[in-house]
C-alpha positions as CSV (number, residue, x, y, z in Angstrom):
1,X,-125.2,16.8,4.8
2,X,-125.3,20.1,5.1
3,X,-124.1,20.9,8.7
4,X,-124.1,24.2,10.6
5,X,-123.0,25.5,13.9
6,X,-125.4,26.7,17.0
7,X,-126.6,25.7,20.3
8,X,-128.6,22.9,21.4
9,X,-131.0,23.1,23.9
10,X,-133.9,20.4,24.6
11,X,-135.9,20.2,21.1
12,X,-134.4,23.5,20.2
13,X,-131.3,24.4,18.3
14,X,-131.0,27.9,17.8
15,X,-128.3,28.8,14.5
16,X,-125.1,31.0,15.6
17,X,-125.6,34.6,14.5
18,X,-122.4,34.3,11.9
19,X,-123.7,31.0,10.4
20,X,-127.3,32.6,10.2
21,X,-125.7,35.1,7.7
22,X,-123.5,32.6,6.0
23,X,-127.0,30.8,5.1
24,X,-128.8,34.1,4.0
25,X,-125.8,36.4,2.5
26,X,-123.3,33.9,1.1
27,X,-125.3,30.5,0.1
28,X,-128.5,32.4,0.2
29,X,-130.3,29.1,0.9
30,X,-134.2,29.0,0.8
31,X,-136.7,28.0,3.2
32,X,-137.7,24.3,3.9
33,X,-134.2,23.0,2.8
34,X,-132.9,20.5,4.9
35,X,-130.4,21.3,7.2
36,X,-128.4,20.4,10.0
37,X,-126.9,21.3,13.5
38,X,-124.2,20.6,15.8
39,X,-123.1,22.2,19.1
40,X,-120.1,20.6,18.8
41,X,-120.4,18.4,21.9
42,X,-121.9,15.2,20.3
43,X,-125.4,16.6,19.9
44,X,-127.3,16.8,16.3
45,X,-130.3,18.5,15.3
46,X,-131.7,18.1,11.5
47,X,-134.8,19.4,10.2
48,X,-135.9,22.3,7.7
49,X,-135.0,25.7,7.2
50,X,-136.9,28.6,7.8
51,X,-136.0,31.9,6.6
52,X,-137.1,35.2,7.9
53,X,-135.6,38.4,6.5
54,X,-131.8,38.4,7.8
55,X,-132.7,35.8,10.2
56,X,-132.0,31.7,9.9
57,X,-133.7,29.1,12.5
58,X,-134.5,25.5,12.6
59,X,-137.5,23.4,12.6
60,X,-136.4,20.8,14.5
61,X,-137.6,16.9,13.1
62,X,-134.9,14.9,15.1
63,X,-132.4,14.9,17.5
64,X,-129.4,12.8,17.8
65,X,-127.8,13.0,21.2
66,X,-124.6,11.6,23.2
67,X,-123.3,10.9,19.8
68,X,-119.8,9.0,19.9
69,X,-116.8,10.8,19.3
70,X,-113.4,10.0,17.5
71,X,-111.4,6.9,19.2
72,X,-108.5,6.9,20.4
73,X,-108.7,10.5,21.4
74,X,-105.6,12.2,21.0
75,X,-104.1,15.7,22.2
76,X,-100.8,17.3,20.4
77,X,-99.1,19.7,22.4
78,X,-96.8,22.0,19.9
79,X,-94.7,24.9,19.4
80,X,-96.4,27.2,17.1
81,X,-94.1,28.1,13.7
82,X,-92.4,31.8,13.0
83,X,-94.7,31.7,10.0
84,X,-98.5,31.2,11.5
85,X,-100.0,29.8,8.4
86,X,-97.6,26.3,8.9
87,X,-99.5,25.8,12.5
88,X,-103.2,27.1,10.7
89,X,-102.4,24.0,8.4
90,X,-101.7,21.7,11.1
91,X,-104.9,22.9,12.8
92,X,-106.8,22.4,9.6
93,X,-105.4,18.9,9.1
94,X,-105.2,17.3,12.3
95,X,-109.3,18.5,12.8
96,X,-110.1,16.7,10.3
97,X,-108.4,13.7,11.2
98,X,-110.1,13.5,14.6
99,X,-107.9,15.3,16.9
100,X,-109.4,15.8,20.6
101,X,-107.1,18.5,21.8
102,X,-104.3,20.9,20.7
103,X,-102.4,23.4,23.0
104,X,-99.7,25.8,21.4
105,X,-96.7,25.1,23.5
106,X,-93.7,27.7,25.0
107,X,-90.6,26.0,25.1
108,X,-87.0,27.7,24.9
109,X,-86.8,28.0,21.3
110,X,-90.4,29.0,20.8
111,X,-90.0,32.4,18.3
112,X,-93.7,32.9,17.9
113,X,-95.3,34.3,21.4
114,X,-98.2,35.9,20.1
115,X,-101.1,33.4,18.8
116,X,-104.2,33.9,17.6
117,X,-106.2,31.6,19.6
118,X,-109.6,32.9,18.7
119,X,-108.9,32.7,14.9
120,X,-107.3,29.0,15.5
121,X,-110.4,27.9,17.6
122,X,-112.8,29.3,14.3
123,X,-110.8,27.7,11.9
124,X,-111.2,24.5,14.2
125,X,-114.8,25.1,13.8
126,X,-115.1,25.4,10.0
127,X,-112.3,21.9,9.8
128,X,-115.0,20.0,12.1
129,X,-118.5,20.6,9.7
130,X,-116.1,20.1,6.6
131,X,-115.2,16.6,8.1
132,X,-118.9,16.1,9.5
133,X,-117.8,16.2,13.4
134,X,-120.4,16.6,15.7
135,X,-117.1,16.8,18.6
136,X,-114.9,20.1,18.0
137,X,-111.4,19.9,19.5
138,X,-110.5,22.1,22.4
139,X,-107.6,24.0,21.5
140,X,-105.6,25.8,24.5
141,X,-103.8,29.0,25.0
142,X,-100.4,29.4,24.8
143,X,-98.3,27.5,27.7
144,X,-95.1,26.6,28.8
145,X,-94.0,23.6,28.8
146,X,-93.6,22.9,32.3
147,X,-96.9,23.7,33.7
148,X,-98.6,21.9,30.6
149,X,-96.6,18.5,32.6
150,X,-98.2,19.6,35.7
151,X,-101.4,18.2,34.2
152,X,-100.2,15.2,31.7
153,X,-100.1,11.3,32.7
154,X,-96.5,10.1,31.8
155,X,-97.7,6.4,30.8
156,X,-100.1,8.1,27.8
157,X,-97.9,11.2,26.7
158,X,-94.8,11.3,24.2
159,X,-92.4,13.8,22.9
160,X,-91.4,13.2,19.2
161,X,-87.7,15.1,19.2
162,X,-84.7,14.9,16.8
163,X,-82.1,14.2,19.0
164,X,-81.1,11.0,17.3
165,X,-77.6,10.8,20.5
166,X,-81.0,10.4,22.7
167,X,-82.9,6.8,23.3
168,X,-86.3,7.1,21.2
169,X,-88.4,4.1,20.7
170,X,-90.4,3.5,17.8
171,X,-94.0,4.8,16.9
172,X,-94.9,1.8,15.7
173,X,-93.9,0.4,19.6
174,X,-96.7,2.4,21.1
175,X,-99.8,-0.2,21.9
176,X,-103.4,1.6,21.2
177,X,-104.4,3.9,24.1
178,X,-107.8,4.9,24.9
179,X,-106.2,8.4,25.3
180,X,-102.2,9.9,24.1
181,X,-100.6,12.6,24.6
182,X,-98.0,14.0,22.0
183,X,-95.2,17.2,22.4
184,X,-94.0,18.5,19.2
185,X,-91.0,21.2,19.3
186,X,-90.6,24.2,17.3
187,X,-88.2,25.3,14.9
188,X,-84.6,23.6,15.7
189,X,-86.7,21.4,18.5
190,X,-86.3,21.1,22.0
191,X,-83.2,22.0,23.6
192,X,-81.1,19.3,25.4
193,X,-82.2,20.7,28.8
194,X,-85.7,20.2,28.1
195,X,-85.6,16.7,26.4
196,X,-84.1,15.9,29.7
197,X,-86.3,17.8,32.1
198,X,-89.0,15.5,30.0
199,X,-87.5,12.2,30.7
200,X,-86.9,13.1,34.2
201,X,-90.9,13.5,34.2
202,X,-90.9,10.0,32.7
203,X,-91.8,11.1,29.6
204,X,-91.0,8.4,26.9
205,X,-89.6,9.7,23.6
206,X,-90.0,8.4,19.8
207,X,-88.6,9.1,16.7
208,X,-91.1,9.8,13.4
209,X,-88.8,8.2,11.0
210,X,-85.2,8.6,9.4
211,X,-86.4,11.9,7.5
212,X,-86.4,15.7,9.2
213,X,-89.7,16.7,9.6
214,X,-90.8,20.2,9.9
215,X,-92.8,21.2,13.4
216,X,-96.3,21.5,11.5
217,X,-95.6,17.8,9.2
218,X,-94.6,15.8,12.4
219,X,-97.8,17.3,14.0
220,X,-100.1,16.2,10.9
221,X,-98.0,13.1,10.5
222,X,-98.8,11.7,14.1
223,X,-102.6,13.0,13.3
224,X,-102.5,10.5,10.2
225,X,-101.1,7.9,12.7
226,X,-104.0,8.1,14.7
227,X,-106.6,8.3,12.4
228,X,-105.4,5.0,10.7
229,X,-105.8,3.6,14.2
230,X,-109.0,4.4,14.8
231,X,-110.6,3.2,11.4
């Protein structure tokens, strides 16, 4: 399947300006080939190419609509890494593994305050036609950690932490949610204070296993988790 990115209205689906170029310039496709697209919010439109100069559209022979997305959805809340291209992977990764949401998370140890979030939201893009998603995550701004609790639901959200003095309960533990919620720490993980400002927000804490894992692996690692759960 060859699936592109645009907008979805009605019977029409009208190519987005980059991907019209990627057609022409790059894969310099030809009219009548068979294409797809996907506005990213469970709608698909297939049909045949047609090619006009510099421009790209789509004649439209069916549309899918209301098309299901990945079960059990799942949002990772985590601290972007010193070195961006760690978190790009995670992005990368985790998209196409079905992830729902990400938001890049402030907490005290936090070195990275600068994101790209445009960039990230692209690459989330490009992750969700390589996989064949017709849902693209949401990925959020930047945000402290205590107004990202202001809108969680302690009985579906986690915080996977290293503090192995601290009670954490197995992942294995955790029964299959419709929805779940999972913080990830930076670099040297969450302080003390905050793994306690957590639990007294009745957050329930887990441990990923006996070995260290870096932010951007326990991220992709509870990805893989949820995946397997949904197949």
């Amino acid at each position: 399947m060859k699936l592109f990115y645009g907008e979805i209205n009605g019977n029409q689906a009208l190519i987005n300006e980059e991907e019209q170029q990627h057609i022409v310039k790059v894969l310099r496709m030809k009219d009548g080939e068979e294409i797809h697209i996907t506005d990213g919010k469970g709608n698909l439109a297939s049909g045949r190419l047609l090619i006009e100069g510099k421009k790209a559209s789509l004649e439209v022979d069916q549309l899918s609509t209301d098309l299901p997305g990945f079960s059990p959805r799942l949002h990772i809340a985590i601290a972007p890494t010193k070195n961006i291209d760690r978190i790009e992977f995670f992005v990368e990764k985790s998209v196409e593994m079905g992830i729902s949401e990400i938001t890049l998370l402030q907490t005290e140890k936090t070195e990275r305050k600068n994101v790209n979030i445009d960039k990230l939201r692209k690459q989330a893009v490009a992750a969700s036609k390589q996989s064949l998603r017709f849902h693209f995550p949401v990925i959020n701004d930047l945000t402290k950690i205590q107004d990202f609790l202001k809108h969680t639901h302690p009985e579906t959200t986690f915080v996977a932490h290293c503090h192995e003095n601290l009670e954490r309960q197995e992942l294995k533990a955790i029964p299959v949610m419709e929805s779940i919620t999972f913080l990830i720490g930076p670099e040297g993980d969450f302080s003390e204070k905050e793994i306690a400002f957590l639990s007294q927000h009745n957050i329930r804490a887990v441990s990923l296993g006996n070995q260290r894992l870096r932010t951007e692996t326990a991220g992709v690692f509870i990805a893989a988790w949820n995946y397997f759960r949904g197949i």
